[in-house]
KEDO-434023 format. One record per atom (N, C-alpha, C): x, y, z. Coordinates in steps of 0.02 Angstrom, whole numbers, padded with zeros to 5 digits, always signed. Each point is the difference from the previous one (the first is absolute). Example, Ala and Ser with C-alpha at 12.3 -4.5 7.8 and 13.67 -1.06 7.14 Angstrom:
+00660-00284+00390
-00045+00059+00000
+00045+00060+00000
-00018+00053-00036
+00042+00059+00003
-00039+00055+00037
END
This chain:
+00132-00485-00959
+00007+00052+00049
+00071-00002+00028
+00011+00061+00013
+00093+00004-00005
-00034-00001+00095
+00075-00068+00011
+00015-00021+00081
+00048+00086+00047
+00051+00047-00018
+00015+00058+00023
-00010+00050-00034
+00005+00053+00028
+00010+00057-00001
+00042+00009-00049
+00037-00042+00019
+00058+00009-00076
-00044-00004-00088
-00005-00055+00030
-00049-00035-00072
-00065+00052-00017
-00022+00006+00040
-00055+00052+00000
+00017+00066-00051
+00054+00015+00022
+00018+00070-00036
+00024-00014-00068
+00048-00043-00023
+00002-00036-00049
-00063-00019-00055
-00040-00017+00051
-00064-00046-00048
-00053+00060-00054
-00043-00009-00011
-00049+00034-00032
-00058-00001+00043
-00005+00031+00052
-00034+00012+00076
-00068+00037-00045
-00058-00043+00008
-00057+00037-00006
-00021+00025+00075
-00050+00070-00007
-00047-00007+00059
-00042-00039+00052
-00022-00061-00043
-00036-00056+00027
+00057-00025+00040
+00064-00011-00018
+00049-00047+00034
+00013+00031+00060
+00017+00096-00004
+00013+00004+00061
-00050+00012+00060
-00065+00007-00027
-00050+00004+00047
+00008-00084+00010
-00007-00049-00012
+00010-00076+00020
+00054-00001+00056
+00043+00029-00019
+00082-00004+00041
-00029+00047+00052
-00012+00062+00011
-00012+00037+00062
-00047-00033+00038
-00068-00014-00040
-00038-00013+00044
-00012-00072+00020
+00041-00042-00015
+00000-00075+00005
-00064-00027-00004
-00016+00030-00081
-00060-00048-00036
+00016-00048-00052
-00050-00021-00030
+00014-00051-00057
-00039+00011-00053
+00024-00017-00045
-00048+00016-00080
-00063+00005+00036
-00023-00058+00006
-00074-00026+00010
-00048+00075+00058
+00044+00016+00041
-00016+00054+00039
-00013+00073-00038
+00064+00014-00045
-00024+00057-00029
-00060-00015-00065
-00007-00048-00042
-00073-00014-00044
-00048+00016+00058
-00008-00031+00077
-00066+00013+00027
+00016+00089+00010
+00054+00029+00005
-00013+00086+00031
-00013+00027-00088
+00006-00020-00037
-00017+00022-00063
-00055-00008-00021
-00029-00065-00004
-00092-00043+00009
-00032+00055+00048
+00033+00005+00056
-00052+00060+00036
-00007+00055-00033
+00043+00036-00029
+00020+00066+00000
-00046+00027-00070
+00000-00065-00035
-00055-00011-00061
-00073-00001-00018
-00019-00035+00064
-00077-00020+00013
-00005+00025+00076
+00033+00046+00037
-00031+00023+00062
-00014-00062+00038
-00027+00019+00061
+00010-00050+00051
-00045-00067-00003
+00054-00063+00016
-00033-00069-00043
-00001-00038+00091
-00038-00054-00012
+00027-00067+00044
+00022-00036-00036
+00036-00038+00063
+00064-00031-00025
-00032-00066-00052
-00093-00016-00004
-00005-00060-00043
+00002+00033-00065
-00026+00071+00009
-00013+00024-00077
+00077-00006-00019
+00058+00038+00044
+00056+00030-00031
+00037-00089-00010
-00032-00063+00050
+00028-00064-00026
-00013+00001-00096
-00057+00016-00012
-00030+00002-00069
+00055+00024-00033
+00009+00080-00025
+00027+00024-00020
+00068-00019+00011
+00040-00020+00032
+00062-00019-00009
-00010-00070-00028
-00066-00045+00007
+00020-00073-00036
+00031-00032+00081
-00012+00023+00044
+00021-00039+00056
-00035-00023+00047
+00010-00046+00051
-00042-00019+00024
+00002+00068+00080
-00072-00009+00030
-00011+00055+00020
+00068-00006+00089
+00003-00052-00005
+00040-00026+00062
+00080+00057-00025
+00017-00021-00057
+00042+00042-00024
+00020+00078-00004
-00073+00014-00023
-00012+00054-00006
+00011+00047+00079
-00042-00055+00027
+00011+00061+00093
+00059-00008+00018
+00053-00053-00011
+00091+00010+00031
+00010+00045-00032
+00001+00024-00068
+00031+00072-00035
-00019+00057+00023
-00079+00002+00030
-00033+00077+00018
+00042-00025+00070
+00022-00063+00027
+00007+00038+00079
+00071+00015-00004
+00035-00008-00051
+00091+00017-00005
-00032+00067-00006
-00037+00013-00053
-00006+00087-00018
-00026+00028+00075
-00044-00032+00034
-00011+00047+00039
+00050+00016+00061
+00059-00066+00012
+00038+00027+00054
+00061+00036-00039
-00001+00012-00036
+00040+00066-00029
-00049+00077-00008
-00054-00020-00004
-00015+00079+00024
-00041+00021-00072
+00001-00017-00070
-00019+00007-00058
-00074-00025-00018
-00039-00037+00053
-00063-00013-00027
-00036-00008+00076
-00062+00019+00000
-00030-00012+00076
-00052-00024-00009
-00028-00028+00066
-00088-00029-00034
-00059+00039+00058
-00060-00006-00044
-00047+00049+00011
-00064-00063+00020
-00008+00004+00050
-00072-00050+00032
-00071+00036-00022
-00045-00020-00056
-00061+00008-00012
-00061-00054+00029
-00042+00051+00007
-00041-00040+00021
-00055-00031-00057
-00036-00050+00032
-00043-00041-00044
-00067-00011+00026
-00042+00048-00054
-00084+00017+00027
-00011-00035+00047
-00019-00057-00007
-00025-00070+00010
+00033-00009+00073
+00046+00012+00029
+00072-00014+00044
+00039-00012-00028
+00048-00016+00035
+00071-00015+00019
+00051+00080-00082
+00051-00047-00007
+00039+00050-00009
+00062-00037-00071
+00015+00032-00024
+00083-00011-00054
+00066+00049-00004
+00028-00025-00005
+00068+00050-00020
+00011+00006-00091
+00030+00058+00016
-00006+00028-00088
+00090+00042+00035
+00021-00022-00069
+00074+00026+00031
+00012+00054-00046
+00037+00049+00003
+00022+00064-00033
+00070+00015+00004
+00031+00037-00060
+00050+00018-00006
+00022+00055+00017
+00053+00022+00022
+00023+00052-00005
+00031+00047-00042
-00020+00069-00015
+00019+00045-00071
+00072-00032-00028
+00013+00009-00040
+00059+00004-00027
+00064+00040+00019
-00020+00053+00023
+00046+00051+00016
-00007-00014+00066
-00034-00019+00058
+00017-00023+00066
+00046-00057+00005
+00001-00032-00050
+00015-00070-00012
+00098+00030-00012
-00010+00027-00057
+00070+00032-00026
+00042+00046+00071
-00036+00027+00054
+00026+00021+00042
+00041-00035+00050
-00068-00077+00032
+00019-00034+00036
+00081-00039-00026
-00008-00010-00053
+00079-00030-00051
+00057+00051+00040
-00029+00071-00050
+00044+00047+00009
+00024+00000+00073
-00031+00002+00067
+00030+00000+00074
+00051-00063-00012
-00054-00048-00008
+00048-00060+00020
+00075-00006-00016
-00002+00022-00064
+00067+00011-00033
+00059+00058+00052
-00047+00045-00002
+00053+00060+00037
+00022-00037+00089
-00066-00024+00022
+00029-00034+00042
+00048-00053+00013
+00006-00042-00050
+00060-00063-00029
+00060+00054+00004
-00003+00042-00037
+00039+00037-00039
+00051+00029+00070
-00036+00041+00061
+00019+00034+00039
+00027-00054+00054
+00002-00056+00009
+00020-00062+00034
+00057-00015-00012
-00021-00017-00092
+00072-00038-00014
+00049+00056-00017
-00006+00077+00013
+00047+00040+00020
+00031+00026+00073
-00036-00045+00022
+00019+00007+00108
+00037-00069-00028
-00009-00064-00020
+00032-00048+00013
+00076+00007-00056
+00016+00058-00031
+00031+00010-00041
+00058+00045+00039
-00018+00033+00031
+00015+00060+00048
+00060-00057+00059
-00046-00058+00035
+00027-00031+00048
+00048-00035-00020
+00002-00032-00073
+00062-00038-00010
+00077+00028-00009
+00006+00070+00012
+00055+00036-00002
+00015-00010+00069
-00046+00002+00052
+00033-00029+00067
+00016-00058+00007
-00022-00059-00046
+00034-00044+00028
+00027-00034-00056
+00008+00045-00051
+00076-00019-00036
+00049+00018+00043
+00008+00065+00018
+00061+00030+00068
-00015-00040+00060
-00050-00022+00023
+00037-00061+00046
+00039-00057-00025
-00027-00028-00041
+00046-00073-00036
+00049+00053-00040
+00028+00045-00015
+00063+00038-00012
+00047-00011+00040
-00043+00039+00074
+00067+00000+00069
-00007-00063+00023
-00041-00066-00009
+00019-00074+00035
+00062-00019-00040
-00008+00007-00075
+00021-00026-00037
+00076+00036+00008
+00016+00061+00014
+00068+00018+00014
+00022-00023+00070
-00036+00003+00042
+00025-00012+00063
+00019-00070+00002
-00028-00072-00032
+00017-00041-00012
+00071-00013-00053
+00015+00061-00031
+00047-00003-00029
+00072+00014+00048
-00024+00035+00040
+00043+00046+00044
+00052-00076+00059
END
């Protein structure tokens, strides 16, 4: 995985990489939003199964997915009592949107912080002459 922006553009940038890079996931995170997206909504022992992981594992990846916004969980109940969570994904194209903001939002930042360094190149301009002076 390319360390800048520089490298980034350079590299052979799949989709998976830059959804990883925007949304500060990890392999292991996008297999579980894919595992969901495959078999509809799992718990985290089944979806431990299916990834081959242990289920402890399995719930740190659904809870990275879920504080990014890409997977949520749904409380069912159980005849008998009490209750489970079954977690679900979000469409693909909601998914491709949330990217898409994030990006335009990066995007519209690091053009305000692009904007400000012309002011203070022209301050260290006029220190830098006035110290000459």
């Amino acid at each position: 995985m390319a360390n800048s922006i520089h490298e980034m553009i350079r590299a052979s940038f799949r989709c998976e990489d830059m959804v990883k890079c925007v949304l500060g996931l990890k392999s292991l995170d996008i297999d579980t939003y894919k595992a969901l997206l495959m078999h509809g909504p799992l718990t985290a022992e089944k979806l431990g199964e299916i990834l081959n992981r242990e289920r402890s594992t399995a719930y740190r990846s659904l809870q990275n997915l879920i504080a990014c916004g890409i997977v949520y969980r749904e409380t069912k109940s159980i005849d008998s009592g009490g209750y489970y969570y079954e977690y679900v994904a979000i469409e693909p194209q909601e998914m491709k949107q949330m990217v898409k903001k994030n990006v335009d939002e990066w995007y519209n930042q690091m053009n305000e912080l692009i904007e400000k360094m012309d002011d203070k190149v022209n301050v260290l301009v006029m220190r830098m002459d006035d110290e000459e002076s």
